[in-house]
C-alpha positions in Angstrom: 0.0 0.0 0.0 1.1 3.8 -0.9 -0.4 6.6 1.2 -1.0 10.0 -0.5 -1.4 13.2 1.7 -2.0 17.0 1.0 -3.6 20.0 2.5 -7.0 20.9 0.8 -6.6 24.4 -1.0 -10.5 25.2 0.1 -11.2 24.0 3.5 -7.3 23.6 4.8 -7.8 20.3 5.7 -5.5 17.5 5.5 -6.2 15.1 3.0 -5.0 11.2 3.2 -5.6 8.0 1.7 -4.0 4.6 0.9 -4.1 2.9 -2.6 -2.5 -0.3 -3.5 0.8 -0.9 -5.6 -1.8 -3.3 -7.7 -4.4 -1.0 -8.5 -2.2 2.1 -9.2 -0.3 -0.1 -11.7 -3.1 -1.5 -12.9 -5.2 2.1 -13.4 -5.4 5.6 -12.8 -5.9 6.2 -9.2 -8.2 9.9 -7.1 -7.8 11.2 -3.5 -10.8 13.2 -2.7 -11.2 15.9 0.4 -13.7 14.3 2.2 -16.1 17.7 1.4 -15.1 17.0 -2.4 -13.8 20.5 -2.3 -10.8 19.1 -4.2 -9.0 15.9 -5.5 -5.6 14.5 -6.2 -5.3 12.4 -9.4 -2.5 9.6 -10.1 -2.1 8.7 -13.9 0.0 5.7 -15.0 1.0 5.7 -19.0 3.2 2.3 -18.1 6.3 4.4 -17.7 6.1 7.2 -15.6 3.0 8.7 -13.5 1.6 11.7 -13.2 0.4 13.4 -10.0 -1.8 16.2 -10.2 -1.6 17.9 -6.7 -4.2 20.5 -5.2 -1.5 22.8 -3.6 -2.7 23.5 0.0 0.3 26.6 -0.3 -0.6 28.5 -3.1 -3.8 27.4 -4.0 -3.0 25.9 -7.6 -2.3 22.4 -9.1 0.8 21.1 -10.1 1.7 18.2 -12.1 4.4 16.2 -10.9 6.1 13.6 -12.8 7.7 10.3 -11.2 9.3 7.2 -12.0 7.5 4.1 -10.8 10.3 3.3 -8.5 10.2 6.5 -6.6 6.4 6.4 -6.6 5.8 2.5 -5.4 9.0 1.7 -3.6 11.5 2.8 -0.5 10.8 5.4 2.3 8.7 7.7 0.3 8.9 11.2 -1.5 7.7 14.6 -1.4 6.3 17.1 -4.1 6.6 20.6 -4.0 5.1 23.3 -5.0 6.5 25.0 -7.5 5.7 28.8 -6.4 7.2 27.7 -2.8 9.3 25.4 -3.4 7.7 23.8 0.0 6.5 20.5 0.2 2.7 20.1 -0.5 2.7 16.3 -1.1 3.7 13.1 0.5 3.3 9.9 -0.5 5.0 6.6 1.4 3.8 4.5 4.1 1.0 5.6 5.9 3.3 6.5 9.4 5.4 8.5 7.4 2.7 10.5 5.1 0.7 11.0 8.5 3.8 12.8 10.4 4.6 15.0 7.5 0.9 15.9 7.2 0.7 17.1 10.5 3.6 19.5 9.7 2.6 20.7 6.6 -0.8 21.4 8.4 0.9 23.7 10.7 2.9 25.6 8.1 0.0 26.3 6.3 -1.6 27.6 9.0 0.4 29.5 10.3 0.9 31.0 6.4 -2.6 31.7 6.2 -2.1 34.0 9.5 0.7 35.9 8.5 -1.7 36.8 5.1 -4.4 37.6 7.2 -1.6 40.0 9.7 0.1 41.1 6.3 -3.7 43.4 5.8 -2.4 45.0 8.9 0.4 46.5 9.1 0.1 47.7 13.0 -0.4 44.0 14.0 3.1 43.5 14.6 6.2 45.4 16.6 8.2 44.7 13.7 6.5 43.0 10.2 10.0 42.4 9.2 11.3 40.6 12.1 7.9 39.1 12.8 8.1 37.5 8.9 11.8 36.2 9.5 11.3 34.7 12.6 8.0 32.6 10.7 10.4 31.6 8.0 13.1 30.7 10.4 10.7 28.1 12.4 9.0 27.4 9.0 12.5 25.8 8.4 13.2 24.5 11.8 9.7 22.6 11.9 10.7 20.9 8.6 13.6 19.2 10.4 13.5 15.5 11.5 11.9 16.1 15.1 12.6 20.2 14.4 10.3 21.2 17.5 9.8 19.2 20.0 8.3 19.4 23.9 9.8 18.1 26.8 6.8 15.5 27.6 7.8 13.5 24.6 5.1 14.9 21.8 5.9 16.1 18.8 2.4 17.3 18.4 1.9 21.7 19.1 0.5 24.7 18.0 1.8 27.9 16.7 0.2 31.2 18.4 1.4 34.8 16.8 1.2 37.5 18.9 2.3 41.1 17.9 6.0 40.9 19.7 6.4 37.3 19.6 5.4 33.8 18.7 4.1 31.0 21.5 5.1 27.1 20.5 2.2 25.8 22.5 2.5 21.5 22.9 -0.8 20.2 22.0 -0.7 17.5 24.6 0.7 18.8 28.0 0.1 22.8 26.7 3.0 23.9 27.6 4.4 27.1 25.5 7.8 28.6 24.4 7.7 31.9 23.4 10.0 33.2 20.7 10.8 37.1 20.8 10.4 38.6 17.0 10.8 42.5 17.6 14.5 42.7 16.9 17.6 41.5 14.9 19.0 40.1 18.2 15.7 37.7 18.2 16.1 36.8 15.2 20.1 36.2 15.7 19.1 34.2 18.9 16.8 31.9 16.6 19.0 31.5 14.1 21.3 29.9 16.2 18.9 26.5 16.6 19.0 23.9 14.6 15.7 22.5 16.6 13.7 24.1 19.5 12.3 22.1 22.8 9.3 23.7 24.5 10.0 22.7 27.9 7.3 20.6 29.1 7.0 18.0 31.6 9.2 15.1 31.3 
């Protein structure tokens, strides 16, 4: 069995399902948001296949094309979008598409509320350091175990204030707040390769 995953463009929801190596050699294969609000399609022309993506990022579809091999076999791949260049798609064993999924889900979000704070330009201390920092733990979260809490999860939320950002375990609720008002912050960030919010252990 391969397990696709992606974020629905329209309601922002994550999107998995498992198809077997059999029928997706043996036809062309749909994921569908379970609100049909959108679908990802797998096509097979007995060389390569083609997987048409509902980007969860940007909002478009992109086409990606893969060898059999990289599609069917081994630890799994991801797709990206091609505005981003982030990850939008996974597709591997179910454990694997499932944790990246729950990652992507929080990037997105927490994309869609730096939109929504871009309208206002007074939301934040400093818009600049405020966007940095977001791109700084965009890239720490992408990590292998990038933030973690001290009770073991892996699992948390992402709460932007106007000086700062909260890492908030979605287990024990625990929070880490990250400073973004000045260079120094973001300097301080920068210097972590992966960030603990200090929970019970």
């Amino acid at each position: 069995m391969r397990t696709f995953g992606y974020i629905c463009p329209q309601c922002g929801k994550p999107v998995m399902a498992s198809r077997s190596v059999f029928a997706l050699e043996a036809s062309n294969a749909e994921v569908e948001c379970e609100g049909g609000d959108s679908a990802l399609r797998v096509e097979f022309d007995g060389q390569h296949y083609r997987v048409y993506v509902p980007c969860g990022i940007c909002g478009e579809t992109h086409v990606a094309t893969c060898r059999p091999e990289q599609l069917l076999e081994g630890p799994g791949i991801g797709l990206t979008c091609s505005k981003t260049k982030q990850f939008c798609c996974y597709v591997g064993p179910e454990g694997t598409v499932e944790k990246h999924l729950r990652e992507l889900q929080v990037l997105t979000e927490k994309e869609k509320q730096q939109e929504d704070s871009e309208a206002d330009p007074e939301a934040f201390a400093d818009s600049v350091i405020m966007y940095e920092v977001l791109s700084e733990l965009k890239e720490i979260a992408a990590r292998e175990k990038g933030i973690t809490c001290g009770c073991g999860s892996g699992r948390y939320g992402m709460e932007i204030r106007r000086s700062a950002v909260d890492l908030v375990c979605r287990d024990c609720g625990a929070k880490l707040r990250i400073p973004a008002v000045t260079d120094r912050d973001l300097d301080d960030l920068c210097c972590h390769m992966k960030l603990v919010i200090p929970g019970s252990r």
